[in-house]
N, CA, C and O atoms as a printed pandas DataFrame, in Angstrom:
     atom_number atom_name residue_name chain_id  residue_number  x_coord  y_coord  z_coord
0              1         N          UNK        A               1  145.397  140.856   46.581
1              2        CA          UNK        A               1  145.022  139.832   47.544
2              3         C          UNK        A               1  145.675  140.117   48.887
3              4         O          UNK        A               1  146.835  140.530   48.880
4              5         N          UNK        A               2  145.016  139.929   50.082
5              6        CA          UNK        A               2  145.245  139.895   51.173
6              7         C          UNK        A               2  146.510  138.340   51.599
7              8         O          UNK        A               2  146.427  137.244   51.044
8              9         N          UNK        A               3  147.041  138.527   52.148
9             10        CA          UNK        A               3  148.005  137.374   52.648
10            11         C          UNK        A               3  147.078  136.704   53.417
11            12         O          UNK        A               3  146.404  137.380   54.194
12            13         N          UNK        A               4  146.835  135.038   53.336
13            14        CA          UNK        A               4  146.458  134.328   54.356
14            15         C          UNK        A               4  146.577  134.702   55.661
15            16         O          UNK        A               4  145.455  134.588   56.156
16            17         N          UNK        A               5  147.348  135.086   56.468
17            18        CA          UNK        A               5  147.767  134.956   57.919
18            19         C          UNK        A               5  146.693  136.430   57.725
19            20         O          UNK        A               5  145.794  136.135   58.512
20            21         N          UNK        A               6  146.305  137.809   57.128
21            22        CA          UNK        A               6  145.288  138.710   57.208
22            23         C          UNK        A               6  144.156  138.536   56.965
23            24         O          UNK        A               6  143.494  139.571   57.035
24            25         N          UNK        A               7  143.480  137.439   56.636
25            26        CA          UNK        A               7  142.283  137.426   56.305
26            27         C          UNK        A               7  141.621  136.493   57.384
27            28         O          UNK        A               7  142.300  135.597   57.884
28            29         N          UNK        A               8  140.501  136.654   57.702
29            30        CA          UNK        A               8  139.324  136.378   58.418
30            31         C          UNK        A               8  138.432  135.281   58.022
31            32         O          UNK        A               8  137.404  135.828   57.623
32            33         N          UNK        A               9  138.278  133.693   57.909
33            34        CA          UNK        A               9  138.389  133.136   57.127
34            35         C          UNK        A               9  137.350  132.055   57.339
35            36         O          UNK        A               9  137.508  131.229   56.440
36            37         N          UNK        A              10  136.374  131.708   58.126
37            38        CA          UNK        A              10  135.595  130.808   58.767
38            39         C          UNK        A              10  134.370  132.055   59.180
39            40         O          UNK        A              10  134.506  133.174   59.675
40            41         N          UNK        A              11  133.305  131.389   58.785
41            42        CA          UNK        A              11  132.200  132.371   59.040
42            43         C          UNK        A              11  131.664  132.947   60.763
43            44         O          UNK        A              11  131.139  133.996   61.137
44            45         N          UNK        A              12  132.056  131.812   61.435
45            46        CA          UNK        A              12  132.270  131.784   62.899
46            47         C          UNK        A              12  132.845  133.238   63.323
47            48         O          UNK        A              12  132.273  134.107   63.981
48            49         N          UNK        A              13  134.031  133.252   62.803
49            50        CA          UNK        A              13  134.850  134.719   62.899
50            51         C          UNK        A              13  134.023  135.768   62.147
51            52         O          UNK        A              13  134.102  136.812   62.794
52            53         N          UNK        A              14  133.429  135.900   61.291
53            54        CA          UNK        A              14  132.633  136.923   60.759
54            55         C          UNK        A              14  131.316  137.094   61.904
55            56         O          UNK        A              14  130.731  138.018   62.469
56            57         N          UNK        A              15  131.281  136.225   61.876
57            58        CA          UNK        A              15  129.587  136.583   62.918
58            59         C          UNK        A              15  129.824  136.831   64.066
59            60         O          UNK        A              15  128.882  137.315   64.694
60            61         N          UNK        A              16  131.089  136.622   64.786
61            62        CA          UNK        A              16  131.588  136.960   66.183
62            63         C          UNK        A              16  131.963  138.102   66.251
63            64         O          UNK        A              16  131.768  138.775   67.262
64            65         N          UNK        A              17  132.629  138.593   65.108
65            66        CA          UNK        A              17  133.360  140.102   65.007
66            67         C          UNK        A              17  132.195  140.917   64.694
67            68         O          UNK        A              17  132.116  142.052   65.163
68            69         N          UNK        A              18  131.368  140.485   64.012
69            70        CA          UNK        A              18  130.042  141.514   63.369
70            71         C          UNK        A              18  129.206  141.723   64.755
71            72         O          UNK        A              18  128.993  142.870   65.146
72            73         N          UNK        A              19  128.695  140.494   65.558
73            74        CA          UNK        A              19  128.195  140.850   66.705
74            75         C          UNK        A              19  128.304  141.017   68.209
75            76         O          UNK        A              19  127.340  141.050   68.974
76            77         N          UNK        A              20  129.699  141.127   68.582
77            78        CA          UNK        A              20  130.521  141.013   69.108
78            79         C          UNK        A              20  131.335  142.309   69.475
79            80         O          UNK        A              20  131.688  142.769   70.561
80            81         N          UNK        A              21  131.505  142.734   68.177
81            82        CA          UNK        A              21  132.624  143.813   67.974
82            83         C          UNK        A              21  132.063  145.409   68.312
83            84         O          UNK        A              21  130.913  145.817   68.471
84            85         N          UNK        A              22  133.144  146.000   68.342
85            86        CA          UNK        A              22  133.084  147.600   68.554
86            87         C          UNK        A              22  132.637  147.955   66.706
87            88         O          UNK        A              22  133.165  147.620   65.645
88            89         N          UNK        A              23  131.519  148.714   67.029
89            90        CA          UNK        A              23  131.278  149.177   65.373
90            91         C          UNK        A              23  131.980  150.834   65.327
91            92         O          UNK        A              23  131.709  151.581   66.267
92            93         N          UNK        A              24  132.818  151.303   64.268
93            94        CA          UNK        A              24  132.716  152.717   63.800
94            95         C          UNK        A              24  132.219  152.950   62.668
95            96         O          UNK        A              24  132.343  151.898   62.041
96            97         N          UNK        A              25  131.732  153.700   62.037
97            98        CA          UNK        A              25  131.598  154.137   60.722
98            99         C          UNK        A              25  131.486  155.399   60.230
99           100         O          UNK        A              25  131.359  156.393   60.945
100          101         N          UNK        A              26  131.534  155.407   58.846
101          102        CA          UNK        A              26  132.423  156.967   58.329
102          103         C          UNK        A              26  131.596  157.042   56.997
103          104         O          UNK        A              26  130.688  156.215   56.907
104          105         N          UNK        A              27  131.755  157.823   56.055
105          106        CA          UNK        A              27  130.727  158.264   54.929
106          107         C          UNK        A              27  130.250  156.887   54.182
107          108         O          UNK        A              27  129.086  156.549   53.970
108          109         N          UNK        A              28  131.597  156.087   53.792
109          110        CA          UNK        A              28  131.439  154.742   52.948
110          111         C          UNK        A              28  131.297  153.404   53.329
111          112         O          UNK        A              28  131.298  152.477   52.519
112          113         N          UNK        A              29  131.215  153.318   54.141
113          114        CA          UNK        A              29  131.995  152.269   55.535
114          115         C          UNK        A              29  131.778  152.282   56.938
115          116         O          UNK        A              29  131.730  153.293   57.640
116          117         N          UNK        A              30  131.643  151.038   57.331
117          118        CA          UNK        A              30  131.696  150.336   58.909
118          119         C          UNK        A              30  132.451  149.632   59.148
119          120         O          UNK        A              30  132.744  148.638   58.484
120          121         N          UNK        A              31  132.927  149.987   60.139
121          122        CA          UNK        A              31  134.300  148.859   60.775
122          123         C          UNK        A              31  133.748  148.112   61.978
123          124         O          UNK        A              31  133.206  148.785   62.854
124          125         N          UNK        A              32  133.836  146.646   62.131
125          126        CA          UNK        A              32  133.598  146.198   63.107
126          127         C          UNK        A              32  134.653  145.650   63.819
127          128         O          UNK        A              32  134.981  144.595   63.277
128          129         N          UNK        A              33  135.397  145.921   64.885
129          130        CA          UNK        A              33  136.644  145.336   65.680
130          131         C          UNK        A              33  135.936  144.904   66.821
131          132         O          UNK        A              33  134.982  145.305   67.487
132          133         N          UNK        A              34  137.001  143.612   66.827
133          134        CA          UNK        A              34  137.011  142.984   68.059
134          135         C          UNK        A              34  138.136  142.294   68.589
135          136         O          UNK        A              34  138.585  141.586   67.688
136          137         N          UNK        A              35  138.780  142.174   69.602
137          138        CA          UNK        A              35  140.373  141.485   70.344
138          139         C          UNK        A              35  139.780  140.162   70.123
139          140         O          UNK        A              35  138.610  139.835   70.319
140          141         N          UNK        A              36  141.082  139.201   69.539
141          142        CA          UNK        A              36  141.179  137.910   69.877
142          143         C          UNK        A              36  141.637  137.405   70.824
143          144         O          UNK        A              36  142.705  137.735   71.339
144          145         N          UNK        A              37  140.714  136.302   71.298
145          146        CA          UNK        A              37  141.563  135.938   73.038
146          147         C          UNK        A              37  142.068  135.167   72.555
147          148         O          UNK        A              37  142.545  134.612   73.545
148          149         N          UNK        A              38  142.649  134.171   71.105
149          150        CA          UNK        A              38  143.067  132.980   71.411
150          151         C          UNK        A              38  144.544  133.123   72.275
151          152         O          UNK        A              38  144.656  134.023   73.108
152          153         N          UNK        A              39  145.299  132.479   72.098
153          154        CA          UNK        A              39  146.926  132.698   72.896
154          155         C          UNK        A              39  147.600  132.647   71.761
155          156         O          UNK        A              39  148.528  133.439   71.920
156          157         N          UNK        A              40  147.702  132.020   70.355
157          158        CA          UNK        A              40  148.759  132.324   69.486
158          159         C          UNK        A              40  147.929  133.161   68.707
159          160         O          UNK        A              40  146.908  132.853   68.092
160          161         N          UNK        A              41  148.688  134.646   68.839
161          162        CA          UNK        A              41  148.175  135.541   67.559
162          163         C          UNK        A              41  149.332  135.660   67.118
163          164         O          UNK        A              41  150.384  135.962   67.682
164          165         N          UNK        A              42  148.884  135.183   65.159
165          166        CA          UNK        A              42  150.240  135.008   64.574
166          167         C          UNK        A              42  149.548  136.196   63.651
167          168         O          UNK        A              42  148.419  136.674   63.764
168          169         N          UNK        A              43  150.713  136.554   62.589
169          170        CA          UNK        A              43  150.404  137.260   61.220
170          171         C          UNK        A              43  149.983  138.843   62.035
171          172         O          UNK        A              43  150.758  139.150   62.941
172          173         N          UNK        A              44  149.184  139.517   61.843
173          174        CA          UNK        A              44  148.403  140.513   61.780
174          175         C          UNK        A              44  147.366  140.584   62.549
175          176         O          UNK        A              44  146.995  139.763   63.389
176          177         N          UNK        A              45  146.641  142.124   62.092
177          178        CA          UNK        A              45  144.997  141.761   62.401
178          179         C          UNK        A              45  144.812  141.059   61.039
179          180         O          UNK        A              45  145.542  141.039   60.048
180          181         N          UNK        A              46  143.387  140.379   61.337
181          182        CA          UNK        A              46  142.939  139.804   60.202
182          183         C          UNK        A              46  141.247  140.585   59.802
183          184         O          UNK        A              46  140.436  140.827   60.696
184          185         N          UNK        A              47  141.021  140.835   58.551
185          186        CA          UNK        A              47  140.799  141.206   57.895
186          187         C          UNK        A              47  139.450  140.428   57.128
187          188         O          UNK        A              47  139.666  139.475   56.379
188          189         N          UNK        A              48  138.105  140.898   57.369
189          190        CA          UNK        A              48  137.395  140.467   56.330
190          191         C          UNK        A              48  136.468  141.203   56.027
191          192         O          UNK        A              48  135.912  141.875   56.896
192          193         N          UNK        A              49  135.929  141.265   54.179
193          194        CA          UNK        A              49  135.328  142.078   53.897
194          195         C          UNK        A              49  133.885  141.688   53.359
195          196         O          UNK        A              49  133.760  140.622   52.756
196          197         N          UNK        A              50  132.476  142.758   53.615
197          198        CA          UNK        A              50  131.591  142.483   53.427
198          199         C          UNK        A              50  130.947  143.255   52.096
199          200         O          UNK        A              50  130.553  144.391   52.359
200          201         N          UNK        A              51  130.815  142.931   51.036
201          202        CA          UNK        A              51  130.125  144.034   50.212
202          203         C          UNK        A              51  128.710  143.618   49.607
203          204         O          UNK        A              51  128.783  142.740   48.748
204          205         N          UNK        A              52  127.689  144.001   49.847
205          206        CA          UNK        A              52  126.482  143.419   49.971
206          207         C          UNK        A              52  125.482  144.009   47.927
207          208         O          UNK        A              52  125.842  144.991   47.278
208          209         N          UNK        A              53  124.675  143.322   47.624
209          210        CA          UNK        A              53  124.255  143.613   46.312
210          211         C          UNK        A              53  123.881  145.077   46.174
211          212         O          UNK        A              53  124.029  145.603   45.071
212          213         N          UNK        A              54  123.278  145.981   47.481
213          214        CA          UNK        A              54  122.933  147.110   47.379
214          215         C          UNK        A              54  124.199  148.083   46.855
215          216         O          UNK        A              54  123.952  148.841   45.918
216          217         N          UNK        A              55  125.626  148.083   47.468
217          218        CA          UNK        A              55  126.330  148.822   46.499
218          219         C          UNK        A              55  126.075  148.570   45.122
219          220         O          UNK        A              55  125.543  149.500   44.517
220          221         N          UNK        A              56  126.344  147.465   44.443
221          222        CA          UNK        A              56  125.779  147.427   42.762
222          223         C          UNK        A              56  125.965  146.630   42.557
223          224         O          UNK        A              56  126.300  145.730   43.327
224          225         N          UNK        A              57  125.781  146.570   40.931
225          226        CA          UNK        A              57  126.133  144.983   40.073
226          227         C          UNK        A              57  127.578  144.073   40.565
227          228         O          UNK        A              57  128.304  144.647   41.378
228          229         N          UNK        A              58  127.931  142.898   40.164
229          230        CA          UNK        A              58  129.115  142.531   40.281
230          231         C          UNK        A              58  130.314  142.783   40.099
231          232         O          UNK        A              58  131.274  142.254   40.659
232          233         N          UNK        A              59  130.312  144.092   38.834
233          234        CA          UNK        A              59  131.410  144.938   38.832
234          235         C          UNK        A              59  131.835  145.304   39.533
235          236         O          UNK        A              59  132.902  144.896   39.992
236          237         N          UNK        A              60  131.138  146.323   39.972
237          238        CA          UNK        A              60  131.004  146.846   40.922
238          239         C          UNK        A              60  130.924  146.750   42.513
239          240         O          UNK        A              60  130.976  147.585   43.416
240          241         N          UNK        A              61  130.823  145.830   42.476
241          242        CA          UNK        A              61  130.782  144.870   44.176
242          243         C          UNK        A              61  132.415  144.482   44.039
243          244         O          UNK        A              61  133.053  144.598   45.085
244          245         N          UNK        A              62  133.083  144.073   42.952
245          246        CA          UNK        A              62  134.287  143.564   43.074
246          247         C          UNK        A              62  135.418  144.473   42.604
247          248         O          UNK        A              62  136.583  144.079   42.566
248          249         N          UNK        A              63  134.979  145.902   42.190
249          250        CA          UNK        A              63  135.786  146.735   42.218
250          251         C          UNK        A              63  136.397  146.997   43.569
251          252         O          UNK        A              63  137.575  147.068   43.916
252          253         N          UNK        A              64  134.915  147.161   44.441
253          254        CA          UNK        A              64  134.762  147.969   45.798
254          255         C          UNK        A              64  135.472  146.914   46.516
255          256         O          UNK        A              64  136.084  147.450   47.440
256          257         N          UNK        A              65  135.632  145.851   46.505
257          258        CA          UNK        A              65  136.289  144.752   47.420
258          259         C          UNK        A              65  137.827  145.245   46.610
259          260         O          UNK        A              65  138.508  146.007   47.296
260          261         N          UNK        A              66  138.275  144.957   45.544
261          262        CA          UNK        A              66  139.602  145.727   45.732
262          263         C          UNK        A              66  140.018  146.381   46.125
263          264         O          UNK        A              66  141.028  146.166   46.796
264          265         N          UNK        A              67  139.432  147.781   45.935
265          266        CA          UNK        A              67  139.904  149.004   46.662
266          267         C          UNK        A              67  140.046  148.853   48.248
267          268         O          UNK        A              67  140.938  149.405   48.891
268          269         N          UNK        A              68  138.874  147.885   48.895
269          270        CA          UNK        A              68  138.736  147.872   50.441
270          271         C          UNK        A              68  140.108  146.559   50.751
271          272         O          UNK        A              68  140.827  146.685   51.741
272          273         N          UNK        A              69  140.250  145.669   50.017
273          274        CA          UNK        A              69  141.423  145.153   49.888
274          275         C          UNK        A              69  143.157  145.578   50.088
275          276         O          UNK        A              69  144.101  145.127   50.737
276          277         N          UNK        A              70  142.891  146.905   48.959
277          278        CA          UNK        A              70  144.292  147.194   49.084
278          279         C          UNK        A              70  144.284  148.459   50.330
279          280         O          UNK        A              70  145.347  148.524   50.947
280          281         N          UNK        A              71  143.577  149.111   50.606
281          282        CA          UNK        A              71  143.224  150.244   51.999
282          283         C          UNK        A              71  143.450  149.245   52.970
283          284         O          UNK        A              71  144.249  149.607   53.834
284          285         N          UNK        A              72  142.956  147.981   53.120
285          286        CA          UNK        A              72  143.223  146.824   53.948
286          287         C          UNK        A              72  144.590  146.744   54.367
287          288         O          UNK        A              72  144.946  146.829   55.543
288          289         N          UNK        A              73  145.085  146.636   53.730
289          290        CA          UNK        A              73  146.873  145.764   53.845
290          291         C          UNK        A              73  147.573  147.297   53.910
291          292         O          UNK        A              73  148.736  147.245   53.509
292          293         N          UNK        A              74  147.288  148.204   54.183
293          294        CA          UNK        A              74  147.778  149.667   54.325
294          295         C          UNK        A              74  147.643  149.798   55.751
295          296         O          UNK        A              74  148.562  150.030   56.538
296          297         N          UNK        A              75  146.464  149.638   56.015
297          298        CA          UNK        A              75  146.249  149.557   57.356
298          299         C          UNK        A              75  146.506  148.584   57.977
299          300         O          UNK        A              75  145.762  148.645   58.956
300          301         N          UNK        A              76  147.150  147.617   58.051
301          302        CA          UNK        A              76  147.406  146.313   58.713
302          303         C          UNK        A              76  148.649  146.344   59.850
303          304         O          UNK        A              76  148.916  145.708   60.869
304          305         N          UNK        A              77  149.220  147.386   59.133
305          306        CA          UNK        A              77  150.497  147.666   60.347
306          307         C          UNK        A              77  149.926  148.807   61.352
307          308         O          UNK        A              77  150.542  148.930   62.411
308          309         N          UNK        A              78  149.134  149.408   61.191
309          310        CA          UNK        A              78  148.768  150.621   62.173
310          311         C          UNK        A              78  147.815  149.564   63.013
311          312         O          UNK        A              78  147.317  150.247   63.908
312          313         N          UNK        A              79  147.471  148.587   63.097
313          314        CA          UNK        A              79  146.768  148.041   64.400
314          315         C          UNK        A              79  147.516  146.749   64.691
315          316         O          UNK        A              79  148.082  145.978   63.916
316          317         N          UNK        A              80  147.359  146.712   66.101
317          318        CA          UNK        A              80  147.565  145.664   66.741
318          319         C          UNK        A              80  147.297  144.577   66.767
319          320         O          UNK        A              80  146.197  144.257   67.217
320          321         N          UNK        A              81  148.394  143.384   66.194
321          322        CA          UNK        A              81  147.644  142.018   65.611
322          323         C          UNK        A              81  146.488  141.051   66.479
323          324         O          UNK        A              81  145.982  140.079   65.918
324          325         N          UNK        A              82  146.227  141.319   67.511
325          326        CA          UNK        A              82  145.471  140.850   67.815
326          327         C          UNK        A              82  143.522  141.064   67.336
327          328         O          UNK        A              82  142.504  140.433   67.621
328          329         N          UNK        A              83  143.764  142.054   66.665
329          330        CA          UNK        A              83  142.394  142.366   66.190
330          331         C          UNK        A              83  141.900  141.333   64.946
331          332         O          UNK        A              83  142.577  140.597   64.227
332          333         N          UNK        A              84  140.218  141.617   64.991
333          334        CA          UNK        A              84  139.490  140.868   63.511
334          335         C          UNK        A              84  139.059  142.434   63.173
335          336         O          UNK        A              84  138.462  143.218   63.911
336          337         N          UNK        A              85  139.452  142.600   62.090
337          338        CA          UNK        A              85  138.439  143.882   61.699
338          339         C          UNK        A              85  137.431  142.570   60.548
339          340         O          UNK        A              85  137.723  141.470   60.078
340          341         N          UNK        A              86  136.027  143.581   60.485
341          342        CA          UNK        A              86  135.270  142.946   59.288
342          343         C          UNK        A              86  135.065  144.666   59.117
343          344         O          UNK        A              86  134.758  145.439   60.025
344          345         N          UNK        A              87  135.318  144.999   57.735
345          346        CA          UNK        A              87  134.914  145.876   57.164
346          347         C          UNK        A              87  133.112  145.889   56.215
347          348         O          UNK        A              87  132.455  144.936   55.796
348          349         N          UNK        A              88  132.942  146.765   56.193
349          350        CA          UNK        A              88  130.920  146.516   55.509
350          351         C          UNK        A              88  131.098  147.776   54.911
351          352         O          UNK        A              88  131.052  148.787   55.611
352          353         N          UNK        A              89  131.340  147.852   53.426
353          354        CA          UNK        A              89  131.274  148.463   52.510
354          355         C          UNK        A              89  129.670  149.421   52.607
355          356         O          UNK        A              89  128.699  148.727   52.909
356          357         N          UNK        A              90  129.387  151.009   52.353
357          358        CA          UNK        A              90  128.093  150.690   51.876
358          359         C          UNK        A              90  127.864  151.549   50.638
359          360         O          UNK        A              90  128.768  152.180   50.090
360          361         N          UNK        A              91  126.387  151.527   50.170
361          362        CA          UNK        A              91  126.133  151.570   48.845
362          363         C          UNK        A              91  127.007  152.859   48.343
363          364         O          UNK        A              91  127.607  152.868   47.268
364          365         N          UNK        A              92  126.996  153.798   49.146
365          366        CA          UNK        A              92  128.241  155.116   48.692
366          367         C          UNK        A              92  129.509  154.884   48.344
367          368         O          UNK        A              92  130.008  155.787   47.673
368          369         N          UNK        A              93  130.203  153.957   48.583
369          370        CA          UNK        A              93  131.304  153.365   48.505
370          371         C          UNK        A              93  131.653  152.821   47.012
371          372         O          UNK        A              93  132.825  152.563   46.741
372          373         N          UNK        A              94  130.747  152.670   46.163
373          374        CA          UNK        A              94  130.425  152.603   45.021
374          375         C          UNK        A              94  131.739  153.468   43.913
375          376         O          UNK        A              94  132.731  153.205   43.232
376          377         N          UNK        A              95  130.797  154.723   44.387
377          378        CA          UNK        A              95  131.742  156.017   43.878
378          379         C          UNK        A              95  133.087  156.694   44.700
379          380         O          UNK        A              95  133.703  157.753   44.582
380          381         N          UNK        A              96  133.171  155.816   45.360
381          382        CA          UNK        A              96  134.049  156.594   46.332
382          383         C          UNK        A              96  135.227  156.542   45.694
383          384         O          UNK        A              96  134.983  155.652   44.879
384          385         N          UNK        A              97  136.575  156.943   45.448
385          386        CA          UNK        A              97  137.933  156.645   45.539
386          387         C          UNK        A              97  138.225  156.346   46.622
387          388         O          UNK        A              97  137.715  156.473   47.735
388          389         N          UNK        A              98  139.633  155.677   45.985
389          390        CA          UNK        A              98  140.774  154.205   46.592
390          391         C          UNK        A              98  140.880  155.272   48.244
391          392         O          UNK        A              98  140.630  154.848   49.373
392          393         N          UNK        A              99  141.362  156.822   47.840
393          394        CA          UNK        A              99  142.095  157.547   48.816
394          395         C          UNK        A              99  140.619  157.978   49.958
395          396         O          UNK        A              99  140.545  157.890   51.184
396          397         N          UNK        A             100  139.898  158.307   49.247
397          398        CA          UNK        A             100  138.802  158.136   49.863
398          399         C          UNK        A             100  138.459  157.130   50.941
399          400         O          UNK        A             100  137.990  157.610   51.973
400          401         N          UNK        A             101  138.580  156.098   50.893
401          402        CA          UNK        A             101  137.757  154.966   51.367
402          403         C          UNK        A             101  139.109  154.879   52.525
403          404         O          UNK        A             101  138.929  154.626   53.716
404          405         N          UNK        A             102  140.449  155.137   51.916
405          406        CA          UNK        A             102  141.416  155.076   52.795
406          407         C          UNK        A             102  141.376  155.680   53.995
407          408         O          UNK        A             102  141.636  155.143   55.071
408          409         N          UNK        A             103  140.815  157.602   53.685
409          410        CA          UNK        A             103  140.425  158.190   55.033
410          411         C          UNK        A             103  139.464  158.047   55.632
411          412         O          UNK        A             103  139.335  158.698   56.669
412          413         N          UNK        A             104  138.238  156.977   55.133
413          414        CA          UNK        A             104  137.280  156.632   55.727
414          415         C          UNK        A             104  137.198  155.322   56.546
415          416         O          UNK        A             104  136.240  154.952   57.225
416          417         N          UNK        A             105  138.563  154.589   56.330
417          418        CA          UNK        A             105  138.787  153.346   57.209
418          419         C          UNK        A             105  139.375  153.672   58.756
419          420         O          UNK        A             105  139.119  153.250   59.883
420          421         N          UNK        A             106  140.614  154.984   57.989
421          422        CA          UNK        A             106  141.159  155.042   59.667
422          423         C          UNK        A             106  140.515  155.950   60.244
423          424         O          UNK        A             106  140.804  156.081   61.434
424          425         N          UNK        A             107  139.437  156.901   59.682
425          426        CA          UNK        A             107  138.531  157.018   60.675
426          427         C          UNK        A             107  137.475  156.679   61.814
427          428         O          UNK        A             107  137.335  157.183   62.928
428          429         N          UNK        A             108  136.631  155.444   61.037
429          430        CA          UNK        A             108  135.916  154.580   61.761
430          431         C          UNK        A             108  137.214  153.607   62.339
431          432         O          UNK        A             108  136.724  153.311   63.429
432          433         N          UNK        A             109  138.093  153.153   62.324
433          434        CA          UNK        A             109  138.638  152.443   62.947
434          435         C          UNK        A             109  139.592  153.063   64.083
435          436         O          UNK        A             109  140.161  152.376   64.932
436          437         N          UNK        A             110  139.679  154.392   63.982
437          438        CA          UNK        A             110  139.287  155.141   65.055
438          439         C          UNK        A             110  138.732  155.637   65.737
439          440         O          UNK        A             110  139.252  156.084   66.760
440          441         N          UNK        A             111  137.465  155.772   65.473
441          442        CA          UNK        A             111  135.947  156.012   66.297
442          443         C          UNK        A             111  135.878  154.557   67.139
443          444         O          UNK        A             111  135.644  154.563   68.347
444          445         N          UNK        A             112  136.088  153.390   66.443
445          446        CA          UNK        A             112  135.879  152.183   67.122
446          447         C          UNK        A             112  136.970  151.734   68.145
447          448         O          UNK        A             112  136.692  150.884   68.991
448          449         N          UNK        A             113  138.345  152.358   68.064
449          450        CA          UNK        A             113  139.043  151.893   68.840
450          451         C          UNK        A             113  139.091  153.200   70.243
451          452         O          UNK        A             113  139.672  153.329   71.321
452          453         N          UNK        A             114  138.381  153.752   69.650
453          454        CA          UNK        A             114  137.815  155.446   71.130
454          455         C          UNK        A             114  136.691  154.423   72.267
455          456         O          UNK        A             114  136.796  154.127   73.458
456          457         N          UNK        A             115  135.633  154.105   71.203
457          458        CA          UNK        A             115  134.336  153.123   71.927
458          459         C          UNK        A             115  135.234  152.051   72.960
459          460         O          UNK        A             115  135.210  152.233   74.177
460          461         N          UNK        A             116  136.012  150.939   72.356
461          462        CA          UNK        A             116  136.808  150.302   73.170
462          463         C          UNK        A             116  137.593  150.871   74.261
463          464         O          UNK        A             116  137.856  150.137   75.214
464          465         N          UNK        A             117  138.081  152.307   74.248
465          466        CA          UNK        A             117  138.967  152.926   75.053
466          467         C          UNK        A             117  138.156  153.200   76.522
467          468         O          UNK        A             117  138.733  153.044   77.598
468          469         N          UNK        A             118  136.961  153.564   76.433
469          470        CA          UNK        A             118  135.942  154.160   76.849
470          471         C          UNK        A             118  135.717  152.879   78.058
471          472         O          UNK        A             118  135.787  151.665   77.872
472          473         N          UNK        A             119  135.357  153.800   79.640
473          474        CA          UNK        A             119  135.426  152.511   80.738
474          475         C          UNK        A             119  133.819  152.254   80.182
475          476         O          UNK        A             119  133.238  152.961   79.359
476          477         N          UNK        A             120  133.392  151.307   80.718
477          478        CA          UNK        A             120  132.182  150.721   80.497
478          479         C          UNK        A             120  131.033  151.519   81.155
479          480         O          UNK        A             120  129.998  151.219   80.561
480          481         N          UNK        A             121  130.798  152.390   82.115
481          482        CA          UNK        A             121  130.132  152.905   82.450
482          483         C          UNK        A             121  129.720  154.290   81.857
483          484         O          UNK        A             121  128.777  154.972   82.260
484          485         N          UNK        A             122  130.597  154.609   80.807
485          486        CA          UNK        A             122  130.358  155.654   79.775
486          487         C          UNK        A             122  130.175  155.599   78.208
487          488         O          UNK        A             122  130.234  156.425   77.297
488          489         N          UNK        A             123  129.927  154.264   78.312
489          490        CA          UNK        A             123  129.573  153.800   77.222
490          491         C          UNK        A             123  127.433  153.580   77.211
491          492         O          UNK        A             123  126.624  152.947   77.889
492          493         N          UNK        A             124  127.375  154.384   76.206
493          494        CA          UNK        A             124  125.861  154.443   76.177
494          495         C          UNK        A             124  125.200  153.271   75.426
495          496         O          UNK        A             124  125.793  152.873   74.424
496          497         N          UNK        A             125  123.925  152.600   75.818
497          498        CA          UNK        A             125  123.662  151.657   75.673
498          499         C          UNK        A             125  122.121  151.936   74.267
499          500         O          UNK        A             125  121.601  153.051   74.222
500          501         N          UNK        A             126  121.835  151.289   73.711
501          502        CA          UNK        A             126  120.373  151.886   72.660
502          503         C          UNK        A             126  119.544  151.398   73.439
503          504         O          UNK        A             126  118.340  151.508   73.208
């Protein structure tokens, strides 16, 4: 389990960070970040995870939320508490290993924190 003060917790915050946010993604996985403006950032970044029926059965959906769980709280000290990450599992992620999914978080969550780095006028638009 994630500690309260890391988790992402009102759907408001999921849909703000999902559409809102800087996306990266990597073989298993999408990271969506975004800065919180409130003024008290307490705890961490916070943390929420998406795993949708297409990875698989319920086993399996709640394996994959563990593993993205504990890769979670690994990564919680390498970013700056002001962030929401929402992580989005996808159907590859299934088979993936724990260590796996691990180098596939701080990758996209380094692709996404490059996009943020990036002045706005070099940022390409679809």
């Amino acid at each position: 389990m994630l500690p309260r003060p890391l988790k992402l917790a009102s759907s408001s915050d999921f849909r703000r960070t999902m559409r809102k946010g800087t996306r990266g993604g990597s073989r298993t996985l999408v990271v969506h970040l975004r800065a919180r403006t409130d003024t008290a950032v307490r705890g961490g970044p916070r943390f929420g995870l998406v795993v949708s029926k297409q990875v698989g059965n319920a086993v399996t959906r709640h394996a994959v939320s563990r593993k993205l769980r504990a890769v979670a709280r690994t990564q919680a000290e390498a970013l700056p508490r002001e962030f929401d990450v929402v992580i989005r599992a996808l159907p590859v992620s299934a088979t993936a290993s724990s260590a796996e999914m691990a180098g596939d978080l701080e990758r996209a969550v380094r692709k996404a924190r490059a996009k943020i780095a990036k002045p706005p006028q070099e940022r390409t638009t679809r």
